[in-house]
VOGU-3710 file (C-alpha; in Angstrom, 3 decimals, decimal comma):
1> xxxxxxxxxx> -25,719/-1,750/-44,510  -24,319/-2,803/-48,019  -26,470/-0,119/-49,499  -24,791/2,416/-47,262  -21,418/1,652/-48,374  -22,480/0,956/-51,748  -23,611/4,528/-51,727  -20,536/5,977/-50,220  -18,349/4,571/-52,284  -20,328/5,667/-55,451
11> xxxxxxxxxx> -20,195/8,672/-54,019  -15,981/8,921/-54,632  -15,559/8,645/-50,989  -12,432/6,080/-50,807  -12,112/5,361/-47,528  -11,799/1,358/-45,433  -15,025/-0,481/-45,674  -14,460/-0,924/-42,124  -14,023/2,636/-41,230  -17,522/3,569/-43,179
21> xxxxxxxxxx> -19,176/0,736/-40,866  -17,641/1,996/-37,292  -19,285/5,470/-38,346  -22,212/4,307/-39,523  -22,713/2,276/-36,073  -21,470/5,461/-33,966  -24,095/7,750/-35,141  -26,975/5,142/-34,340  -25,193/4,384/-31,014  -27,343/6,893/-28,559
31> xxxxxxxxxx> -25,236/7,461/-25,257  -26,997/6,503/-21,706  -29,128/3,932/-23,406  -31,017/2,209/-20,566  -30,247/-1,115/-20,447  -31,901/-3,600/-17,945  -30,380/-3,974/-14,473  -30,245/-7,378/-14,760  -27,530/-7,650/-17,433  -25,082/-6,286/-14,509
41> xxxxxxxxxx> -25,834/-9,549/-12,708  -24,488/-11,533/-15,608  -21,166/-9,768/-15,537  -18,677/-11,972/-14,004  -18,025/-10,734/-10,476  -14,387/-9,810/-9,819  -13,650/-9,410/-5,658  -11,406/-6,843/-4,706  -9,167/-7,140/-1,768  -9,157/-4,325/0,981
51> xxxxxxxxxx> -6,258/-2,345/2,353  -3,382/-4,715/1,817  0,461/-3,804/2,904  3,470/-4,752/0,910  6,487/-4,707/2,951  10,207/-4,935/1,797  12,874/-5,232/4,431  17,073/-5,097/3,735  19,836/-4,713/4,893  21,228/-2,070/2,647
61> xxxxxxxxxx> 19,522/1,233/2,735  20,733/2,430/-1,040  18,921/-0,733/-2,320  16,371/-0,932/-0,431  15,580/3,091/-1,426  15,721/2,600/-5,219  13,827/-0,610/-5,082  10,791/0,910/-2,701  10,668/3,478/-6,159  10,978/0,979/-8,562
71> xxxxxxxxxx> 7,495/-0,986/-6,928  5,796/2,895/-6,583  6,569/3,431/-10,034  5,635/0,020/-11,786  2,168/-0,323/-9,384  1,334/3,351/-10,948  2,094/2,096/-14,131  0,103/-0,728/-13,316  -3,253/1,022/-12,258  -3,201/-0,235/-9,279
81> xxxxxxxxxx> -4,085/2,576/-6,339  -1,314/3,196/-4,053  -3,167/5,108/-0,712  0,435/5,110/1,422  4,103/4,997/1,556  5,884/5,076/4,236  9,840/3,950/5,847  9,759/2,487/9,281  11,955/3,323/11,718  15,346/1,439/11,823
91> xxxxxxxxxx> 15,973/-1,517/14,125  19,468/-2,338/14,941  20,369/-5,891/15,967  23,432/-6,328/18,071  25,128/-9,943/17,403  27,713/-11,475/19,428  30,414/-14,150/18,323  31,385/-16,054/20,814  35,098/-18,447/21,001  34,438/-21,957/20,837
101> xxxxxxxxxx> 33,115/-23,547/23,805  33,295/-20,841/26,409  31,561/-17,869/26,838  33,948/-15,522/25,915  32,916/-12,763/23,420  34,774/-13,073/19,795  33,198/-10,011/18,302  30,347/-8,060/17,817  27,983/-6,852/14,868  25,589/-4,678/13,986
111> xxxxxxxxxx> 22,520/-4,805/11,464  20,735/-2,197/10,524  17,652/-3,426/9,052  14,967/-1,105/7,029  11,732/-1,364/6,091  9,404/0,246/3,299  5,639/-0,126/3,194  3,338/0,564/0,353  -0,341/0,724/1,222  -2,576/-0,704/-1,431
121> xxxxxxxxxx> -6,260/0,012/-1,832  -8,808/-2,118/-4,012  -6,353/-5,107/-5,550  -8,592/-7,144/-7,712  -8,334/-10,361/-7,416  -7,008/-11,302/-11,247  -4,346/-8,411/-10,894  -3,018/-9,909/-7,646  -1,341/-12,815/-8,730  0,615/-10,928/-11,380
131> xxxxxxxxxx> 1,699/-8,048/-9,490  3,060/-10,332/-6,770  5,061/-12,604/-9,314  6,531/-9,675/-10,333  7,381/-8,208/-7,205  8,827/-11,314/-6,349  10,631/-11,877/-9,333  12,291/-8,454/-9,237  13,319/-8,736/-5,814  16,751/-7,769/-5,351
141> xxxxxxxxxx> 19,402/-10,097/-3,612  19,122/-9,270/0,549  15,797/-8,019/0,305  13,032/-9,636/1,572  9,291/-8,935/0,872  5,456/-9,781/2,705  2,085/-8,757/1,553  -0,630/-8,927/4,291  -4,232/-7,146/4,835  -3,800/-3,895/6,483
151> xxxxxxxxxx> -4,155/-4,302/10,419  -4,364/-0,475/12,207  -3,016/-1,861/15,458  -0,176/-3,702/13,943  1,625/-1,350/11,085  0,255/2,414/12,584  2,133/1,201/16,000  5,329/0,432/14,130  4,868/3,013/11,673  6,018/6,183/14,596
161> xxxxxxxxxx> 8,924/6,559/17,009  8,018/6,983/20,458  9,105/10,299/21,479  10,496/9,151/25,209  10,730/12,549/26,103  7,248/13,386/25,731  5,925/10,189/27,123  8,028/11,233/30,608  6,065/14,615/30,377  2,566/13,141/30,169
171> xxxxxxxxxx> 3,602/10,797/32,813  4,570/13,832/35,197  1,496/15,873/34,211  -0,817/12,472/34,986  0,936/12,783/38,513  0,239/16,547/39,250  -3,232/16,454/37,997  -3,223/13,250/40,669  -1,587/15,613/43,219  -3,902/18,612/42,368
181> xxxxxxxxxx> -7,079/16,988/42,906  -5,874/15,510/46,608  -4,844/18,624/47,550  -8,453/20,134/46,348  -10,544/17,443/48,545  -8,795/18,497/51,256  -10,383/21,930/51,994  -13,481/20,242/51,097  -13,003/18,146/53,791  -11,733/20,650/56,258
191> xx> -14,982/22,776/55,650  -17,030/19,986/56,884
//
């Protein structure tokens, strides 16, 4: 290798030793060189974790909005594969105050609490503990956050409104299709 550069720089090429070396090496380097399979084996193993749900809850919908960006934008950033976003629908809790010992209602509130979900695919276990220190670390004041595996009867049930409307439909249909097939065993019956 000396003579190499020896001979380049004779040559009146001026130009970083190091730079004449990295050259040298890339046009001996052949691409697709098979290596043995084995040498995968002594690559340390890194699990990934499967679908895993990071939910952020509040109380104020402007904060909870911006910050629901803010963790979409810095997981991108991040490399890490976002499959889903989505809001949940609202739930409203009704409080009452009551007077001091009786049963007499002070006054009433209302909290409207919201929820954003990010779906994450293929978290690897080193990346994990970082992201979530700095999810948690970030978290603004009111907001609260949980990171769970991804369960399809949980989070795609609370994911939808029920449409109460259509649900009375299906419910009447059910009961003519019920009606419709007495009424069609009856001439059956007659005939016999």
């Amino acid at each position: 290798m000396n003579k190499i550069v020896s001979n380049l720089l004779k040559s009146g090429l001026k130009c970083n030793t190091n730079e004449v070396f990295v050259r040298h090496l890339r046009s001996y380097v052949r691409k697709g060189v098979d290596e043995p399979k084995y040498l995968d084996y002594l690559k340390p193993q890194i699990p990934y974790y499967p679908l895993i749900n990071v939910q952020v809850r509040g109380y104020d919908y402007v904060v909870l909005e911006s910050y629901g960006k803010f963790l979409h934008n810095l997981m991108n950033k991040l490399g890490v594969n976002v499959v889903k976003y989505w809001c949940s629908p609202l739930q409203s809790l009704r409080y009452d105050s009551l007077r001091p010992e009786s049963e007499v209602t002070d006054s009433q509130f209302t909290l409207n609490i919201y929820e954003r979900s990010l779906q994450i695919e293929n978290l690897s276990a080193k990346m994990a503990p970082v992201l979530l220190e700095i999810v948690l670390s970030s978290l603004p004041a009111g907001v609260h956050m949980s990171a769970e595996e991804h369960d399809p009867s949980v989070h795609e049930e609370s994911r939808y409104i029920p449409d109460l409307q259509l649900a009375a439909f299906k419910s009447e249909l059910q009961e003519l299709k019920g009606n419709m097939s007495d009424d069609i065993e009856d001439p059956k019956k007659a005939k016999k």
